[in-house]
C-alpha positions in Angstrom: 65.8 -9.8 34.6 62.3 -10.4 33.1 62.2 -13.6 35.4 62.4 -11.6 38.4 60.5 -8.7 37.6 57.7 -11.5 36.9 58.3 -13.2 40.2 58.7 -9.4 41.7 54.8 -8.4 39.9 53.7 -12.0 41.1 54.7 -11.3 44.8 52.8 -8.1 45.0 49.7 -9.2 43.3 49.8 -11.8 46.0 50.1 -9.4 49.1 47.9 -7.3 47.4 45.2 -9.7 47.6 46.0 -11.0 51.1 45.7 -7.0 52.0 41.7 -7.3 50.2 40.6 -9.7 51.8 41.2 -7.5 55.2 40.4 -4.3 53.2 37.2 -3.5 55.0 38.8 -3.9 58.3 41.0 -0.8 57.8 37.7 1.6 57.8 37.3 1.1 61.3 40.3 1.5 63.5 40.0 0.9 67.4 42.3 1.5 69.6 43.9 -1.5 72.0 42.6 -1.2 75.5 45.9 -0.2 77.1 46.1 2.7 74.8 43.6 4.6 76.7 45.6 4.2 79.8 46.8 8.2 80.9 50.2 9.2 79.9 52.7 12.1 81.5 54.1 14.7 79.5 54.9 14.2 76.0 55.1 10.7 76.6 52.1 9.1 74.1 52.6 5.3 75.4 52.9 4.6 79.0 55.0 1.7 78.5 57.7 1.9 76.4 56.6 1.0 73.1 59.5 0.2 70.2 57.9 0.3 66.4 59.6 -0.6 63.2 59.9 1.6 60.5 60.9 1.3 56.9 62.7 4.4 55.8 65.2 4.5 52.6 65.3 7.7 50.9 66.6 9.5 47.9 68.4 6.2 47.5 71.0 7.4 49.9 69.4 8.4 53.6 68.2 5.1 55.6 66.8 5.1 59.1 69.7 5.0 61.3 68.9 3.4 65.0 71.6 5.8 66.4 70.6 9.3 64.8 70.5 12.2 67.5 67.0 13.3 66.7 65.1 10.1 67.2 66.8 9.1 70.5 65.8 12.2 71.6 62.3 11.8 70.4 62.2 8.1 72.0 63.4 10.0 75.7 60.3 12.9 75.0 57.3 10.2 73.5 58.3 6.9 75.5 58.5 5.5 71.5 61.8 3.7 70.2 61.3 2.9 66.2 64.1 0.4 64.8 64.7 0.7 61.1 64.3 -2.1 59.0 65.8 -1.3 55.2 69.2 -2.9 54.4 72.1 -0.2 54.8 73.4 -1.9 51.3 71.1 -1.4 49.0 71.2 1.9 47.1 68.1 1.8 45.0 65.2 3.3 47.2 62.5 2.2 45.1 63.8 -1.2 44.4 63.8 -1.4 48.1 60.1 0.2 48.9 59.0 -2.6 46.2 60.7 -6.0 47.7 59.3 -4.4 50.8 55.6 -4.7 49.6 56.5 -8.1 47.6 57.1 -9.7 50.4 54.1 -8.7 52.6 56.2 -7.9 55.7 55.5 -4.6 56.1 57.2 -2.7 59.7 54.9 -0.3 61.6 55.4 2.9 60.1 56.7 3.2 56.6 58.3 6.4 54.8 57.3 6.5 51.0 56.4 8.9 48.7 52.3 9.9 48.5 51.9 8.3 45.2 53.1 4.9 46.9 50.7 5.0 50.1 48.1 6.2 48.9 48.1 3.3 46.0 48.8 0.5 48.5 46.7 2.3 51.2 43.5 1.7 48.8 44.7 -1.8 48.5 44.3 -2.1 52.4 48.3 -1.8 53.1 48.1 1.1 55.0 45.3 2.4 57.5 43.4 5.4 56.8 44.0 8.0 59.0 41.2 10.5 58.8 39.7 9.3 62.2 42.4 9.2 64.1 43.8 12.6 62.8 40.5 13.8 63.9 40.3 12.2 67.1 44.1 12.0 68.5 46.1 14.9 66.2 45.2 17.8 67.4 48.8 19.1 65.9 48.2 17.7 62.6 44.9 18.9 62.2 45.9 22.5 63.0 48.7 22.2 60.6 46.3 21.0 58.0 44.3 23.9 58.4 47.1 26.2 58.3 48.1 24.5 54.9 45.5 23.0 53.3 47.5 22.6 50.2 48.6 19.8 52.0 45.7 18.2 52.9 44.7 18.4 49.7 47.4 17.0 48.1 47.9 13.6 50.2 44.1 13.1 50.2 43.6 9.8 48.3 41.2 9.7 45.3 39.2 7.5 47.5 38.6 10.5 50.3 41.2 8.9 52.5 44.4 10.0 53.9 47.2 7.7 54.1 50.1 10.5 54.5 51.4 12.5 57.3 53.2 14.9 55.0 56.6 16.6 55.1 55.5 20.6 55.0 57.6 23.2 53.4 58.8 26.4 54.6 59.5 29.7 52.4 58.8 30.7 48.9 62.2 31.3 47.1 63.9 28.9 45.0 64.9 30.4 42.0 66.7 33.6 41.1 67.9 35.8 37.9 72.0 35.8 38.4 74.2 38.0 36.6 78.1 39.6 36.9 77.8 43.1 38.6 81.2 43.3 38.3 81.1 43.1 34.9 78.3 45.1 34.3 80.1 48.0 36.0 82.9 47.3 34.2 81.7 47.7 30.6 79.6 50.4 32.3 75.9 48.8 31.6 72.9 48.7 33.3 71.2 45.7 35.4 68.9 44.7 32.4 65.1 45.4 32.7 63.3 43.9 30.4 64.3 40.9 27.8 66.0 43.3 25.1 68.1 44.7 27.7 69.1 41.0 28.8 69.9 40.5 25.2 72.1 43.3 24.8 74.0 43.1 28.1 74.5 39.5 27.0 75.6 40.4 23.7 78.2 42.9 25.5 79.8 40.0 27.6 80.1 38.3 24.7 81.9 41.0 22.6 83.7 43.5 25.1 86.3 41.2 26.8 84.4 42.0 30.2 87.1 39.5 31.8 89.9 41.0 30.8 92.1 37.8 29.3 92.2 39.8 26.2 90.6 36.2 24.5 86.8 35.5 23.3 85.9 33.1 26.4 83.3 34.8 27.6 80.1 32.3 28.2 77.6 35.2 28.7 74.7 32.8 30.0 74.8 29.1 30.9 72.8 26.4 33.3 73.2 23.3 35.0 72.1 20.1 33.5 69.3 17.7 35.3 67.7 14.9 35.3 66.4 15.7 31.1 69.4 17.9 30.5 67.3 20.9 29.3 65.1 21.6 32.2 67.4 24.3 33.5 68.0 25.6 29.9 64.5 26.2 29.2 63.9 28.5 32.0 65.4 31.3 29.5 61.7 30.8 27.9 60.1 33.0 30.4 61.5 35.9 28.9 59.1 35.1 26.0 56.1 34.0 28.2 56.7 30.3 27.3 56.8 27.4 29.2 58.3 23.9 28.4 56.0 22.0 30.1 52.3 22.3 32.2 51.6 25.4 33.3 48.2 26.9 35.3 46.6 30.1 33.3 42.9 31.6 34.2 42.0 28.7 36.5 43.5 25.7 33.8 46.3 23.7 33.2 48.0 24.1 29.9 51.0 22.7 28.2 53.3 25.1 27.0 54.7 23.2 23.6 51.2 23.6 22.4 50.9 27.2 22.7 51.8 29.9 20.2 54.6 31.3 22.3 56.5 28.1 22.4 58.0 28.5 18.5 58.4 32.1 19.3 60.7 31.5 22.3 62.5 28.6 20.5 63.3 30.9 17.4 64.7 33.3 19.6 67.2 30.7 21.7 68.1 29.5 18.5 69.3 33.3 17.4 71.1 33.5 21.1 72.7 30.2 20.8 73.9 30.7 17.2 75.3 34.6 18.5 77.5 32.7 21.2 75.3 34.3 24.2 74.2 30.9 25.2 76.6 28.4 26.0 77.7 25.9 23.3 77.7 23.3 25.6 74.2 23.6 27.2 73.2 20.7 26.6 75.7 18.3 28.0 77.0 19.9 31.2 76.9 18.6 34.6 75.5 19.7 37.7 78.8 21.5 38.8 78.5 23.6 35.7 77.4 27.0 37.4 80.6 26.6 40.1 83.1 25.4 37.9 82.4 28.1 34.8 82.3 30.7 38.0 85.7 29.6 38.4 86.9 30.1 35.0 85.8 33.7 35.2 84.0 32.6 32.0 80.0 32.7 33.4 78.7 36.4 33.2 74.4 35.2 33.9 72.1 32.0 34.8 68.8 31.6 36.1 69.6 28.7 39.2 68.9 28.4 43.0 69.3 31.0 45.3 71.1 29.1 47.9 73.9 27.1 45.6 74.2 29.9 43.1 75.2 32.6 46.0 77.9 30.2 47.0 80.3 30.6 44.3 80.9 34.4 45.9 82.4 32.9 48.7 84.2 30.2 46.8 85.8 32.8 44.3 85.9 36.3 46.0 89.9 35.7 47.0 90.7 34.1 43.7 89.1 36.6 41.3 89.1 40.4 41.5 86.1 42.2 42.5 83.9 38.9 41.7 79.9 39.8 42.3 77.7 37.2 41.0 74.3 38.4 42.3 70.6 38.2 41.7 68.4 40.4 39.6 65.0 41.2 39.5 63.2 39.4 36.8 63.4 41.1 33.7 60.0 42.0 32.1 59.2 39.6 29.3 57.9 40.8 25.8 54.1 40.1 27.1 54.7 42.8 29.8 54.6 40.5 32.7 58.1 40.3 35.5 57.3 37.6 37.7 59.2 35.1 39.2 57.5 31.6 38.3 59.8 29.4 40.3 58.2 28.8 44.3 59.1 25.7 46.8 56.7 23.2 46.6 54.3 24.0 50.0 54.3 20.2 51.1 56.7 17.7 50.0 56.5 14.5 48.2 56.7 12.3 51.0 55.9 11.2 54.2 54.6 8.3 56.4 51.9 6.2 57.3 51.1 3.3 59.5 51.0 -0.1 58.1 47.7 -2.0 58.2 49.1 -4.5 60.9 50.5 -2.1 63.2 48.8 -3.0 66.5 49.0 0.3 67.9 47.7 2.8 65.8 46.8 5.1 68.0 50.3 5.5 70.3 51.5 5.9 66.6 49.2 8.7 65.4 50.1 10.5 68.6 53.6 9.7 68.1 53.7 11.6 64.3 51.8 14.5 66.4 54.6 15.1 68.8 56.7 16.4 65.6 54.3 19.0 64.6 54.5 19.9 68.5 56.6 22.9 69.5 59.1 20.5 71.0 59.1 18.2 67.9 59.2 20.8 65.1 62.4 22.4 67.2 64.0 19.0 67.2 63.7 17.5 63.7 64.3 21.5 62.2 67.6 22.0 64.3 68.5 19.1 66.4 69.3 18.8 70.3 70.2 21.8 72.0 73.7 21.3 73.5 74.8 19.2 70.2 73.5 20.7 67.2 72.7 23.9 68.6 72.8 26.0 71.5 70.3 29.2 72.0 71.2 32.7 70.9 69.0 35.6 71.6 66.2 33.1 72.3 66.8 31.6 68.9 68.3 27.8 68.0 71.7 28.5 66.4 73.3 25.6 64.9 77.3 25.2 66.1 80.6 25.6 64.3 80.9 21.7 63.6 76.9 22.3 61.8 78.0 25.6 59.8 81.5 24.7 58.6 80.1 21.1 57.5 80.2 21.7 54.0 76.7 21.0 52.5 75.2 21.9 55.5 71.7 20.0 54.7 73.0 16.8 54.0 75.4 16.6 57.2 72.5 17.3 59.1 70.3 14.7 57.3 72.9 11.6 57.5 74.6 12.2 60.7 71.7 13.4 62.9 68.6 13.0 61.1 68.1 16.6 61.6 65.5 17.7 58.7 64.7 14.2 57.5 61.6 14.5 55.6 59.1 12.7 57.7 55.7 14.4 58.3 56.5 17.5 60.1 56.7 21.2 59.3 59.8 23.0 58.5 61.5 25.7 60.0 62.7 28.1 57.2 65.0 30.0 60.1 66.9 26.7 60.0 68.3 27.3 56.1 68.6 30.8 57.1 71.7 30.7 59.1 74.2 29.1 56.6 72.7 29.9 53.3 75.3 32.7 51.8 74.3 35.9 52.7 74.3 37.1 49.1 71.0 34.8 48.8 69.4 36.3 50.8 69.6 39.5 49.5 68.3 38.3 46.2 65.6 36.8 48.3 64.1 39.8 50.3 64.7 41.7 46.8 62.1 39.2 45.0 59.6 39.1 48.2 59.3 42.5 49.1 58.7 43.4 45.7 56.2 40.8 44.7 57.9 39.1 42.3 57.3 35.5 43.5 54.0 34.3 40.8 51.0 34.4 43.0 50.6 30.9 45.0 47.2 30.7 43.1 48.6 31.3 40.1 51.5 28.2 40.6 51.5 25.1 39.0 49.7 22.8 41.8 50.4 19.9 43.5 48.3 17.0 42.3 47.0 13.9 43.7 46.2 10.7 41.0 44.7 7.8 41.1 47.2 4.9 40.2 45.4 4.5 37.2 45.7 7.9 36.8 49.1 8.3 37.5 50.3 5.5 35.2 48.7 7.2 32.1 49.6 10.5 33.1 53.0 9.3 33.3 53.1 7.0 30.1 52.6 9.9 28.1 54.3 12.6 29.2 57.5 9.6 29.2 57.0 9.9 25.3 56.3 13.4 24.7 59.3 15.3 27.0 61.5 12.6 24.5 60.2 14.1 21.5 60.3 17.5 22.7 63.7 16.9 24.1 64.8 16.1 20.6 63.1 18.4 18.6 64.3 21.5 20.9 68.3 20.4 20.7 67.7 20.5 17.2 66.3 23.2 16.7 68.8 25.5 19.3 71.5 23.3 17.7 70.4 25.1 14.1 70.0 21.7 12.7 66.4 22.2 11.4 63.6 25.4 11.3 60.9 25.5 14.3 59.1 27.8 12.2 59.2 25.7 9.7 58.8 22.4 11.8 55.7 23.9 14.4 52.8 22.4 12.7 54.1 19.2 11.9 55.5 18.9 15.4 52.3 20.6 17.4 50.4 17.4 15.6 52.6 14.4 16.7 52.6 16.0 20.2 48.5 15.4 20.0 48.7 12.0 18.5 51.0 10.9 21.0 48.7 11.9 23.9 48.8 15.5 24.9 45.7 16.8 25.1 44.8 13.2 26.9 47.5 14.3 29.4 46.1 17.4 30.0 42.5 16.2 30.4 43.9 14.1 33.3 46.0 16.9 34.6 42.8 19.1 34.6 40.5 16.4 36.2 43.1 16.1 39.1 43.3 19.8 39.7 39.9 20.2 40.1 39.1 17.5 41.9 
C-alpha cells in the first residue's frame, strides 16, 4: 500500500509540474476561430461538438452516456459529453485522484471546490472569470443573485475554477415529538427546555404506549459519519454548540466555551434518567424509522423530509400515530431559533480542464443549465417522461412519485438533479416530500425561526495549505471530544470535574490555531 500511494504522490507531482510549466498560459483564454461562428437557438456550437467529462460522485452516481437529461441537453445545445470514470470503481476520490495522476484529464471534470480550485492554481483547470464575464450571462446573474456562491468557489488566488451546484430552500432540520402521546397523558407541546424535560420525563414514566412495560425511548437520533453529530443537537437547548459556530461577526468553537460543560452535565442527568436513549451512541442511520416502528420513539431533532415519512409508513400499523414537528423550544439563554439551514451552494461542481480546446462552446454550454430551459430540465426532467405540466407547473409522474427514495431514482436513472453547476428548483422536493413536512416547514418560516442567514455558520473557501491544517487539527480534536463526551454522558467520569483539564489539551492540540484559520477564511 505505501508502494502505491508513493508511486500515486509521485504521479501527481509529475502532472503537476507538467501543468506549471503551462501555468501562465491559463490567464489568457482565447477562443478558437470557429467559435465565433453564429449559432441558432440554444444551440452554443454550430457543429456538433462531443466533450468528455469525468463525473463520479458520492462514490455511487457516475456519468451515464444514456441518462434522459443530457440527451436532451445534447438535442437543445448541439453538445454530446461522453463520460469517462470506470462504472466499477466505487471509491470517488480514489478515482478523481488516479484521474489527476495520470495527467489525462477529459474536458469538463465534476469535483468538489476544494479539488479544483487546488489543481486549478496548479494550472489543471482554466480560470473562468473572463469567460463568465464575457459568454455567461446566466451565470453571472445567478452569481449576483447569490453571491454566497461566488464567494465561496472563489479561489484564494482571485480565480474561479467552479461553476457551482446552487441550493434551493431553507429547511433542513426540525424539533419532532409524539402528539399522540402528548394528548394522551394530556401534556402540553413543550415551550421552552424545562418543559422538554418534563414531557420527556412523562414518556418515560406514564406508559404513554400503552404495552403496560417500561420501553418507552422518550428521545433518540440517528448515528452519522462521528456517531454523535446528531446527538449533540440536544445542546442547543443550553445554547451550546459541539463544534464552530459564528457569534457577533466571529467564528467560535463551542467545546471552548462556558456553555459546553453546562450542556454536557445536563445530557449526562437525561441520559442517566432514561430520557435519552441508552443506545445513542451506536445506532444506525435507520434508527429514527425503525424505533418509530416499535412505538418506542416519543421525540428527535432530524430532517424534515425523512423524519415526516415514518407517518406514512406507520399510520395503518399504529393507532392514532402523529409524529410531528415543534417549534423550537426556548433555550435557558432566552433564545428559540432554529440553527440548522441548507447549505446555499453546494460542495461541488465543474470546471473545464486546462486542455479543453473549446472553452468557450463549454462555458456557454454550463450557461444553458442556468437558462430557463436548462434549470426546468436538470430540476424535473423531460416533459412527457418525467413529467407532464399541471396548472402550468412540471409535475413529476406516478413512476417518479411511487419510486421510493424519490431523489436518488431521479439522480441514477435520469440524471435528473445531478449536482452539476445549476440552480435548484425547490418546487421539485416539494411534490413528494410527506405532507407532514411541510407543515413543520411553513410552521418554522413564517414564524422566523430559521437562525438569520447572517448569523449561519458560512461557507468557506481555503487555501490547500489552508485546508490541510485546518483539517489535521480538527481530525485530532473531534477524536478527543468524541471520547471525552461518550464518557462523560456514559457517567464514566465528571465534566465538571474534567473541564479545565480537557479545555487545555483542546488548545495544545491546535484549537485556537484552527480557529485562527477559520476566522482568516471568513473574512477574507
Amino acid at each position: 500500500m505505501k508502494k502505491r500511494l508513493q508511486l500515486l504522490f509521485l504521479l501527481v507531482a509529475v502532472a503537476l509540474i507538467a501543468f506549471g510549466c503551462s501555468k501562465e498560459d491559463t490567464k489568457e483564454v482565447t477562443a478558437p476561430s470557429d467559435s465565433k461562428n453564429e449559432t441558432e437557438g440554444t444551440f452554443v456550437s454550430k457543429d456538433p461538438l462531443e466533450l468528455s467529462i469525468h463525473l463520479h460522485y458520492a462514490d455511487k452516481y457516475i456519468f451515464d452516456d444514456e441518462w434522459l437529461v443530457f440527451k436532451e441537453a445534447a438535442n437543445k445545445t448541439n453538445v454530446t459529453l461522453k463520460g469517462t470514470a470506470s462504472k466499477n470503481a466505487t471509491d470517488s476520490n480514489e478515482v478523481f485522484n488516479l484521474m489527476m495522476a495520470s495527467g489525462d484529464i477529459p474536458d469538463i471534470v465534476h469535483s468538489s471546490v476544494q479539488n479544483l480550485n487546488q489543481f486549478g492554481a496548479e494550472g489543471a483547470f482554466i480560470p473562468l472569470n473572463d469567460l463568465i464575464e464575457e459568454h455567461a450571462p446566466n451565470i453571472k446573474k445567478a452569481f449576483e443573485e447569490n453571491p454566497e456562491a461566488k464567494k465561496y468557489v472563489t479561489s484564494t488566488d482571485g480565480n474561479i475554477y467552479t461553476i457551482p451546484f446552487i441550493r434551493d430552500g431553507n429547511p433542513e432540520k426540525g424539533w419532532y415529538i409524539r402528539y399522540d402521546w402528548l394528548e394522551k397523558l394530556n401534556l402540553e407541546v413543550p415551550e421552552t427546555t424545562e418543559d422538554y424535560y418534563n414531557v420527556l420525563k412523562a414518556f418515560k414514566t406514564q406508559d404513554p404506549n400503552g404495552n403496560g412495560k417500561a420501553d418507552e425511548i422518550p428521545y433518540a437520533s440517528r448515528g452519522g459519519s462521528r456517531g454523535i453529530e446528531y446527538f449533540t443537537d440536544l445542546m442547543y437547548l443550553w445554547g451550546a454548540y459541539d463544534g464552530a459556530f459564528l457569534k457577533d461577526g466571529e467564528i467560535k468553537y463551542g467545546p471552548l466555551e462556558e456553555e459546553y460543560p453546562i450542556a454536557v452535565k445536563n445530557l449526562a442527568k437525561w441520559y442517566k434518567e432514561g430520557l435519552i436513549d441508552q443506545e445513542i451512541f451506536t445506532r444506525g442511520k435507520n434508527s429514527i424509522i425503525e424505533l418509530a416502528g416499535n412505538d418506542t420513539l416519543g421525540a428527535a431533532h432530524d430532517w424534515f423530509g425523512s423524519t415526516a415519512g415514518v407517518n406514512a409508513l406507520y399510520k395503518d400499523q399504529i393507532q392514532g400515530f402523529a409524529f410531528k414537528p415543534f417549534a423550537p423550544p426556548t433555550n435557558t439563554k432566552g433564545e428559540k431559533f432554529e440553527e440548522s439551514l441548507r447549505d446555499p451552494v453546494g460542495s461541488v461542481g465543474w470546471g473545464i480542464a486546462h486542455s479543453n480546446e473549446n472553452p468557450v462552446e463549454t462555458i456557454k454550454y454550463f450557461d444553458f443549465w442556468f437558462t430557463e430551459e436548462g434549470r426546468t430540465l436538470m430540476n424535473f426532467g423531460v416533459e412527457g417522461d418525467t413529467y407532464t405540466m399541471v396548472d402550468g407547473k412540471p409535475t413529476f409522474t406516478d413512476e417518479i412519485l411511487t419510486a421510493g427514495n424519490v431523489a436518488d431514482y431521479l439522480k441514477s436513472t435520469y440524471g435528473v438533479q445531478m449536482e452539476i453547476g445549476f440552480k435548484q428548483d425547490f418546487a421539485y422536493e416539494e411534490q413528494w416530500v410527506d405532507p407532514i413536512a411541510f407543515e413543520g416547514m411553513e410552521l418554522y418560516e413564517e414564524n422566523g425561526y430559521f437562525i438569520d442567514k447572517e448569523d449561519d455558520y458560512p461557507l468557506l473557501s481555503f487555501s490547500p495549505e489552508e485546508q490541510e491544517e485546518s483539517n489535521s487539527i480538527r481530525t485530532s480534536i473531534e477524536t478527543y471530544i468524541d471520547e471525552n463526551l461518550q464518557k462523560w454522558i456514559l457517567g464514566a467520569s465528571d465534566v465538571e470535574k474534567d473541564y479545565p483539564a480537557f479545555r487545555e489539551q483542546l488548545i495544545k492540540m491546535g484549537a485556537e490555531k484552527y480557529l485562527e484559520i477559520q476566522n482568516k477564511a471568513y473574512k477574507r
